[in-house]
C-alpha positions in Angstrom: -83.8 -29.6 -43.5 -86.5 -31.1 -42.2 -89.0 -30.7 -39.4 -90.6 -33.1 -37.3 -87.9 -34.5 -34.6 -84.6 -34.2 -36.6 -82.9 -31.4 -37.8 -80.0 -33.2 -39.3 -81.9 -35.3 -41.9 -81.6 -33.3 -45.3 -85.3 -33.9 -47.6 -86.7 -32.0 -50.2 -89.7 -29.4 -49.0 -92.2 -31.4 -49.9 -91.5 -34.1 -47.5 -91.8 -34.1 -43.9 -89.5 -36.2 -41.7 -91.2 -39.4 -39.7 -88.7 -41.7 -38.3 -85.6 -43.6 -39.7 -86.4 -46.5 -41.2 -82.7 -47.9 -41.6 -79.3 -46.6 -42.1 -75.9 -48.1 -43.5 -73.0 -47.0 -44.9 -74.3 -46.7 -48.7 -77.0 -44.4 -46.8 -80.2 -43.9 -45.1 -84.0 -44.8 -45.6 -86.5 -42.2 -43.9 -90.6 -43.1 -43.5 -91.8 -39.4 -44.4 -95.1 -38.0 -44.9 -96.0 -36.0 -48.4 -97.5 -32.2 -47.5 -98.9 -32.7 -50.8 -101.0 -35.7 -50.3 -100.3 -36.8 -46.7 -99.1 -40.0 -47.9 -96.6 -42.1 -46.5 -93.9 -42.7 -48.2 -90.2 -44.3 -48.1 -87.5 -41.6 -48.9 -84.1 -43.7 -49.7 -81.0 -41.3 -50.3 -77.3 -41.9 -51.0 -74.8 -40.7 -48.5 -72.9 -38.1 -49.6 -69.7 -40.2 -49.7 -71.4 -42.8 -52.3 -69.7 -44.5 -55.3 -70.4 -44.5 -59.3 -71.5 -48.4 -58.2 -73.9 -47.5 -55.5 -75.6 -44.4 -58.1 -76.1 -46.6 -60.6 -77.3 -49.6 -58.1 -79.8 -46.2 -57.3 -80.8 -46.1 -60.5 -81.5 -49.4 -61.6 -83.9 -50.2 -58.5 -85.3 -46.6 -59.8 -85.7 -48.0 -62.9 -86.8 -52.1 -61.7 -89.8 -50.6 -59.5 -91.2 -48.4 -61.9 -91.9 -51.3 -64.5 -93.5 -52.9 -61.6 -97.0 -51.3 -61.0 -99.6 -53.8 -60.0 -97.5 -56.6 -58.3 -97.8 -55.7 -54.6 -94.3 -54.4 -54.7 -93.2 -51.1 -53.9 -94.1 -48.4 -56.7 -91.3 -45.1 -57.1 -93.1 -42.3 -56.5 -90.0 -39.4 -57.6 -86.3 -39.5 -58.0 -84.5 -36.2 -57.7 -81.3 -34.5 -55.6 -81.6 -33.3 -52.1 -81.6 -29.3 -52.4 -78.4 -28.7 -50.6 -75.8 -31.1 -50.7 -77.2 -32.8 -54.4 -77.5 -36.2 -52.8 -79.3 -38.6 -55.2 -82.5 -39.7 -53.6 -86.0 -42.0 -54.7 -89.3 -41.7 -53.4 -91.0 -45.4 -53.0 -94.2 -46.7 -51.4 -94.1 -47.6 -48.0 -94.8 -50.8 -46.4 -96.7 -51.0 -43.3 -94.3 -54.0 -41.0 -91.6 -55.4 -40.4 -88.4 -57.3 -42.1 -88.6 -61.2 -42.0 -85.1 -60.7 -40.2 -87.0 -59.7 -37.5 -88.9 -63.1 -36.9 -85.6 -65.2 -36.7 -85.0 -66.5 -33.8 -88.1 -66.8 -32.2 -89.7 -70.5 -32.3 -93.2 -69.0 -32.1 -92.5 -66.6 -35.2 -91.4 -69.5 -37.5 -94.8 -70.4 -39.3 -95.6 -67.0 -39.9 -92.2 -66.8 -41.2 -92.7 -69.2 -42.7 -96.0 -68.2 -44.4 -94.6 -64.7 -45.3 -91.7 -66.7 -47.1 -94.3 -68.5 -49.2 -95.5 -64.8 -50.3 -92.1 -63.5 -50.9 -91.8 -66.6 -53.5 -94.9 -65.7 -55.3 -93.5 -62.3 -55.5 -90.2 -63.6 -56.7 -92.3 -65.7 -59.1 -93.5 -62.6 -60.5 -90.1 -60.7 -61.4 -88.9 -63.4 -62.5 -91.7 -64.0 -64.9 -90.7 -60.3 -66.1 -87.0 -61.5 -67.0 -85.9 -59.5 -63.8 -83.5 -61.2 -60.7 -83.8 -59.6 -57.2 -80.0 -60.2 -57.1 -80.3 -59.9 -53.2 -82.8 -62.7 -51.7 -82.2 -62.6 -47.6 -84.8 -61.9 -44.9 -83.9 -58.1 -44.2 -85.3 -57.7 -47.6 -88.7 -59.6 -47.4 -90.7 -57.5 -45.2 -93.8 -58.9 -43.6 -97.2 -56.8 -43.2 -99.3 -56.9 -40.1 -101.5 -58.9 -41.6 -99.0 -61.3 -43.2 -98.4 -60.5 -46.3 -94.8 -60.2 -47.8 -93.0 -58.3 -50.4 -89.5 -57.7 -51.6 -87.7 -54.1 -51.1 -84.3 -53.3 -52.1 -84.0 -54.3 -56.1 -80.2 -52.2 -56.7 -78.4 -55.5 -56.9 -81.4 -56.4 -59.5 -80.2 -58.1 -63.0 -81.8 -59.1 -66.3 -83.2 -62.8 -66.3 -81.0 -64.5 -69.3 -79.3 -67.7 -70.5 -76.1 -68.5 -68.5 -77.5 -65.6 -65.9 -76.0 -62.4 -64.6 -72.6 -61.6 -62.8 -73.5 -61.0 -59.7 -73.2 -57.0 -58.3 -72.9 -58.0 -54.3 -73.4 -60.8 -52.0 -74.3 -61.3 -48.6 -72.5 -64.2 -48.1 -74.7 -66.2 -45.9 -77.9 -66.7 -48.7 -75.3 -66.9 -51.5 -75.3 -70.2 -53.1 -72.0 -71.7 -53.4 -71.6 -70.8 -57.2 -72.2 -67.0 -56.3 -69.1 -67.2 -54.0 -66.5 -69.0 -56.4 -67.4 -66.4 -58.9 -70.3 -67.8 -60.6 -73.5 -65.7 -62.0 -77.1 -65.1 -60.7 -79.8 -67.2 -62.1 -83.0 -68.1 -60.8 -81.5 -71.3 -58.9 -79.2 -69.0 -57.2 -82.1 -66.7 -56.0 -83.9 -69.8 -55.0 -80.7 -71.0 -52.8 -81.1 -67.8 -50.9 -85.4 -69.0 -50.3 -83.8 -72.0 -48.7 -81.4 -70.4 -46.6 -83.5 -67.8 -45.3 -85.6 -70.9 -44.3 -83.2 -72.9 -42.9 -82.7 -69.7 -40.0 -86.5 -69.4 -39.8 -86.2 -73.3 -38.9 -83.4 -73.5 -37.0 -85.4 -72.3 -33.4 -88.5 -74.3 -34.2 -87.4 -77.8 -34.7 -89.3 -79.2 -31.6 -92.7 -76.7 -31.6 -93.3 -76.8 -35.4 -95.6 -79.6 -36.4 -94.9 -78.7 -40.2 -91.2 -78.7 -39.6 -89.8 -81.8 -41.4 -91.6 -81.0 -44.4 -90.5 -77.6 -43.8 -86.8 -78.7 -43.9 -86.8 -80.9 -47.1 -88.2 -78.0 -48.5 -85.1 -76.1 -47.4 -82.8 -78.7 -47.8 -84.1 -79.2 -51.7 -83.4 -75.3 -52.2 -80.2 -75.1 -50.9 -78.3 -78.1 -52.3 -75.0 -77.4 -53.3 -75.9 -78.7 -56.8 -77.7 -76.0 -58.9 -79.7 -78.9 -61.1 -80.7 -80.6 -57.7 -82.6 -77.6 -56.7 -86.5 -76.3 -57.9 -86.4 -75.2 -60.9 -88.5 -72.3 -60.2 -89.6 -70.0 -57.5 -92.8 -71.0 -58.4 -92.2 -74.6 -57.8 -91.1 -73.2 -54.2 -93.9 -71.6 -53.4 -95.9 -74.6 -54.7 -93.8 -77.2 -52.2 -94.2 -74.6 -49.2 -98.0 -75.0 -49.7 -98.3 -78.5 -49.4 -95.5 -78.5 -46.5 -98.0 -76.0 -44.4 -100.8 -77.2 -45.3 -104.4 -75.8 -43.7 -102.4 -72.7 -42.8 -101.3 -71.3 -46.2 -104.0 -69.6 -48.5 -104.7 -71.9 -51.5 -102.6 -70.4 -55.1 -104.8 -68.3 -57.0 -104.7 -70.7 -59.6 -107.7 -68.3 -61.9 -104.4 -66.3 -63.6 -101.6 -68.9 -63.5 -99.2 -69.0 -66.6 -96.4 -71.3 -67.3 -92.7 -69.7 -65.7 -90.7 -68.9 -68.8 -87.5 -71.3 -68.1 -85.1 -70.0 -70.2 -83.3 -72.6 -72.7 -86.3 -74.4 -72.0 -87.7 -72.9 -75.8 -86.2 -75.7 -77.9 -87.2 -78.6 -75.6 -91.2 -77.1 -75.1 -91.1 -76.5 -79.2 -90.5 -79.8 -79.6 -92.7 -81.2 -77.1 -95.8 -79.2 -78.7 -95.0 -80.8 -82.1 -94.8 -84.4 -81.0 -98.3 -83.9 -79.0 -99.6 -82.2 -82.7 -98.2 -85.3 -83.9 -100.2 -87.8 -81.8 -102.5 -90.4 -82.9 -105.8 -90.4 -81.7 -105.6 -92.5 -78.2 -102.0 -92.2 -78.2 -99.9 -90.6 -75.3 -96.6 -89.0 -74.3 -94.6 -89.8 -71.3 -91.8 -86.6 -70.5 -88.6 -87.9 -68.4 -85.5 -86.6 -66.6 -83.7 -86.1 -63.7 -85.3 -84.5 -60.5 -85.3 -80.5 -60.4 -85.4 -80.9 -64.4 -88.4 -78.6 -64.9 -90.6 -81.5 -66.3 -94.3 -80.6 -64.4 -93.3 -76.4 -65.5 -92.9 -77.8 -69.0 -96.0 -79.9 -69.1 -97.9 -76.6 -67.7 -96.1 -75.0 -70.3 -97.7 -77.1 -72.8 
């Protein structure tokens, strides 16, 4: 049992109880401090009731954050039982803030939203550079820093990044693109659908205070159109189009360690490309077409 204000949390010995952090009906997430190190850490367990679907989604965030060291998201520290009653638990990094669902609502709240949002997309970005999908893009799981900074929590929906995508493990129905909810897969269009959305309600209270807001909202309406080809073709490409729509108030892209976003069935057509610029006359040029949202400037950086 643990000390420190609540006698009916379960934790392991080594970790001394803090405050809730959040509860549902899968489980409970508990800000605790490590005897060992005096740390603070986030302790997520299962509740005791929990399915085979909810261990393995356990497990698979487990196994997601560990692979993840270095990219500002949070590290697992230990996975193990709870002494007494065997529940499954994790040990993560803590993050100092609060969820972006916190900030909707509240016209004076939207540009930092918004600005937190352009962080969550370079994070997004990143994963999805390593062949991973959140699988769960919404704002109670972008959490924002006191100092503004974002990351992403909450990786059990997570899938592998592939061609023709993932089935999708759960939705929350209101940043699920339309294909999610007539049975389709996740892909990286879907995941930036959900970007959109969770800009749309950051937009919603702001439309007469924000001076960035109409180039806010083609930003959000590009994301979230119904048609997956009409939207960005990258999280990237998001986080590149919130830039320009804020302007002065988001940090310039740290464009020192930039790399091409591996598109996948995008192989062939880049292969292809690189041979006919081999091919090229001295003087000569190229010119790459195709419809909007194709992919054609990630290609050309790519190249």
């Amino acid at each position: 049992m643990s000390s420190g204000g609540s006698e009916s949390v379960e934790l392991p010995p080594r970790y001394e109880f803090v405050s809730e952090l959040g509860k549902g009906g899968g489980g409970e997430v508990y800000l605790v401090r490590d005897r060992l190190t005096d740390e603070r850490l986030a302790l997520k367990t299962l509740a005791a009731s929990a399915a085979a679907d909810e261990m393995r989604a356990l497990l698979r965030e487990t196994s997601v954050l560990t692979g993840l060291v270095g990219l500002g998201i949070p590290g697992v520290r230990r996975f193990g039982r709870l002494p007494r009653t065997g529940r499954p638990y994790l040990v993560r990094e803590a993050v100092e803030g609060q969820s972006l669902a916190a900030l909707l609502g509240d016209p004076a709240q939207a540009e930092r939203g918004a600005l937190a949002l352009l962080g969550a997309a370079d994070k997004l970005t990143e994963l999805h550079r390593r062949s991973i999908l959140h699988g769960d893009i919404k704002p109670a799981n972008i959490i924002v820093t006191p100092s503004g900074e974002a990351t992403l929590v909450d990786l059990g929906l997570s899938a592998a990044l592939r061609e023709g995508g993932e089935r999708a493990r759960g939705l929350t129905p209101r940043y699920a693109a339309p294909e999610l909810l007539s049975g389709g897969k996740v892909t990286v269009r879907s995941e930036i659908y959900a970007l959109g959305k969770t800009l749309d309600d950051l937009l919603e209270p702001a439309k007469s205070s924000l001076p960035s807001y109409e180039a806010l909202a083609a930003v959000a309406r590009r994301a979230t159109h119904p048609a997956e080809q009409e939207r960005y073709p990258s999280a990237d490409a998001v986080a590149h189009a919130l830039r320009a729509a804020l302007g002065p108030a988001a940090k310039p892209a740290d464009l020192a360690g930039t790399r091409a976003f591996p598109i996948l069935g995008m192989d062939g057509a880049a292969q292809r490309l690189r041979a006919a610029v081999d091919g090229l006359a001295d003087g000569a040029g190229i010119v790459v077409t195709g419809p909007r949202g194709a992919g054609k400037s990630t290609l050309l950086r790519r190249l």
